[in-house]
NUFI-865351 format. One line per field, with one value per residue (C-alpha): x, y, z; chain; residue number from 1. Coordinates in nm, 3 decimals. Example, Ala and Ser with C-alpha at 12.3 -4.5 7.8 and 13.67 -1.06 7.14 Angstrom:
xx <- [1.230, 1.367]
yy <- [-0.450, -0.106]
zz <- [0.780, 0.714]
chain <- [A, A]
n <- [1, 2]
REM end
This chain:
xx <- [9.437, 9.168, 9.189, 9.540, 9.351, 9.179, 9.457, 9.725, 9.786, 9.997, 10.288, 10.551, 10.701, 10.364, 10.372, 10.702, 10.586, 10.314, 10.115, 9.752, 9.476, 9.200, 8.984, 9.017, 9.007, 8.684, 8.815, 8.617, 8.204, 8.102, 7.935, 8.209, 8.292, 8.521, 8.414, 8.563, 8.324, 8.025, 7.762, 7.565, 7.231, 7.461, 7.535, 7.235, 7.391, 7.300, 7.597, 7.564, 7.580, 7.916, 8.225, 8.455, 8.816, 9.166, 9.364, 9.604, 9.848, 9.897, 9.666, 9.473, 9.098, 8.857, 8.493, 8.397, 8.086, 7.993, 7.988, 8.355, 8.447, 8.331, 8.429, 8.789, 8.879, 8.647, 8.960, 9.240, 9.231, 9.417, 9.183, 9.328, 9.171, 9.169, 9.534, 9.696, 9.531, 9.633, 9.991, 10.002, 9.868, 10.141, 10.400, 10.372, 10.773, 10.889, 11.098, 11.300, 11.299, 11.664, 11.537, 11.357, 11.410, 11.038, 10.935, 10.657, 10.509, 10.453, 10.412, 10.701, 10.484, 10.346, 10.708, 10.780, 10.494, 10.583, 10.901, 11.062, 11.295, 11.134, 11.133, 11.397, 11.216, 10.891, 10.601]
yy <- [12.102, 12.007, 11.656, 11.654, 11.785, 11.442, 11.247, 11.479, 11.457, 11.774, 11.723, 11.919, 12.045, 12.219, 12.340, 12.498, 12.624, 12.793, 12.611, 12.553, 12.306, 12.445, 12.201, 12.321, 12.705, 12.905, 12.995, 12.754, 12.763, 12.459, 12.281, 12.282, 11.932, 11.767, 11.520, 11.225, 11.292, 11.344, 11.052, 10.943, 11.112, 11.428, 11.381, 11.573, 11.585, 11.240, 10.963, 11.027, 11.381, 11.504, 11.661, 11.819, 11.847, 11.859, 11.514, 11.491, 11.405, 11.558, 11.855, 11.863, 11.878, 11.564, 11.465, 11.192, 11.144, 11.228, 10.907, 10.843, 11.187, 11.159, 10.784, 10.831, 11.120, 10.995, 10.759, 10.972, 10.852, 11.088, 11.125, 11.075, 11.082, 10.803, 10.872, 10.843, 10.573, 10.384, 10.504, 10.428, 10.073, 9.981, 10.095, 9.887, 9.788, 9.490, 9.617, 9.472, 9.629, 9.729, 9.673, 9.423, 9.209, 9.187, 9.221, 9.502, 9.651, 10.001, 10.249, 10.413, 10.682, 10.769, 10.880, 11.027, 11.268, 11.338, 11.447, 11.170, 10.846, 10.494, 10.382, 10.156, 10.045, 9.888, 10.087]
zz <- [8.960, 9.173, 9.169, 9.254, 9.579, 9.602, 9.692, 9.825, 10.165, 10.324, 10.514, 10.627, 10.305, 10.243, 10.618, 10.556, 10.255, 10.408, 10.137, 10.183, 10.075, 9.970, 10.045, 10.408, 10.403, 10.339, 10.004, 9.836, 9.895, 10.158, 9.941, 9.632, 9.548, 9.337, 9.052, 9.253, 9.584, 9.366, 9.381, 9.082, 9.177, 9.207, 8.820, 8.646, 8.336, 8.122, 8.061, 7.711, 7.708, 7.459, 7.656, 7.449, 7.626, 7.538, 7.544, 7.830, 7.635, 7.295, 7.419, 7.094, 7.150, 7.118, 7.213, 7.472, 7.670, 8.045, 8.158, 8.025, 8.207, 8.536, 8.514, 8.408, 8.630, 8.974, 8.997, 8.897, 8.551, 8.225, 7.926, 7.584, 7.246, 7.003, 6.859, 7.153, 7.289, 6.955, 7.032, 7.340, 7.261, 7.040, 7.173, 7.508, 7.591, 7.842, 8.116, 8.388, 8.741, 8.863, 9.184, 9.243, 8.936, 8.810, 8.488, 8.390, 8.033, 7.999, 7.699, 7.530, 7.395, 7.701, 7.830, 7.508, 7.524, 7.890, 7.786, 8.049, 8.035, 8.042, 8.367, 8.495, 8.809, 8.822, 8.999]
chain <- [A, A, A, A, A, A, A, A, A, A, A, A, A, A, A, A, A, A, A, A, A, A, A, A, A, A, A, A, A, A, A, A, A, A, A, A, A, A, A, A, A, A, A, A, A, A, A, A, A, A, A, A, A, A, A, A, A, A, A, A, A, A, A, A, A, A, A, A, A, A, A, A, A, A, A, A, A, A, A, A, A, A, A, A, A, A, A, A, A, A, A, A, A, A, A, A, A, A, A, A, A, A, A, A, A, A, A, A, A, A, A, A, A, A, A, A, A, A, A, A, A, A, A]
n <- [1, 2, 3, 4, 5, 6, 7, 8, 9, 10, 11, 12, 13, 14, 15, 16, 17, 18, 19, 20, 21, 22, 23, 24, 25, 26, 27, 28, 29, 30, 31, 32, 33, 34, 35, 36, 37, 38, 39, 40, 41, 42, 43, 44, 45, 46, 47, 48, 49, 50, 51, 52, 53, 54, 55, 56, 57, 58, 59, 60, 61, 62, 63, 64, 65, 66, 67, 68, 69, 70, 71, 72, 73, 74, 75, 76, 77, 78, 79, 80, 81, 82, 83, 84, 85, 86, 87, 88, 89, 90, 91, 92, 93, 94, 95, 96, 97, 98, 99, 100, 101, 102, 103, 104, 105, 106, 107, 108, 109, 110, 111, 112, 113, 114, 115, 116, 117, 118, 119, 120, 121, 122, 123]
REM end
């Protein structure tokens, strides 16, 4: 939830909403900071080190290492374990924008698993 912190920027849905960020209320210590702001000599823990997380997209637990963590979600990045990055692999599918008429490849699985329709517009 935090990273979707990172890169939201509040506007006036979230003003009407009453909504607030909690990167800018005292609710959160001064010094708290999220994965993507920390620096490498922040990072104590060594790259190799085992995380064990759930997959973001079949939600079954796997094993990865720090480095791969921190590296993956520093730029917004899902994590998925080995099955369903073999899924998603082959089942890459050609599609034509119905917009702007370009062609673009993305995984079938993917919107499978998040229970949505394969796009019909480039991104």
């Amino acid at each position: 939830m935090m990273m979707f912190f990172n890169t939201h920027h509040c506007n006036e849905h979230c003003k009407k909403l009453g909504l607030i960020n909690p990167r800018l209320t005292e609710a959160l210590p001064r010094n708290f900071k999220l994965i993507a702001q920390m620096s490498e000599a922040e990072v104590s823990m060594p790259e190799h080190t085992p995380v064990h997380k759930l997959c973001d997209l079949c939600r079954k637990p796997f094993q990865t290492t720090f480095k791969h963590y921190v590296g993956q979600r520093s730029q917004g990045f899902e994590l998925w374990c080995d099955s369903c990055t073999k899924k998603r692999n082959s089942s890459m599918r050609a599609g034509t924008c119905e917009t702007c008429g370009a062609g673009f490849k993305s995984s079938a699985y993917w919107f499978l698993m998040k229970k949505t329709d394969f796009p019909v517009k480039c991104s």
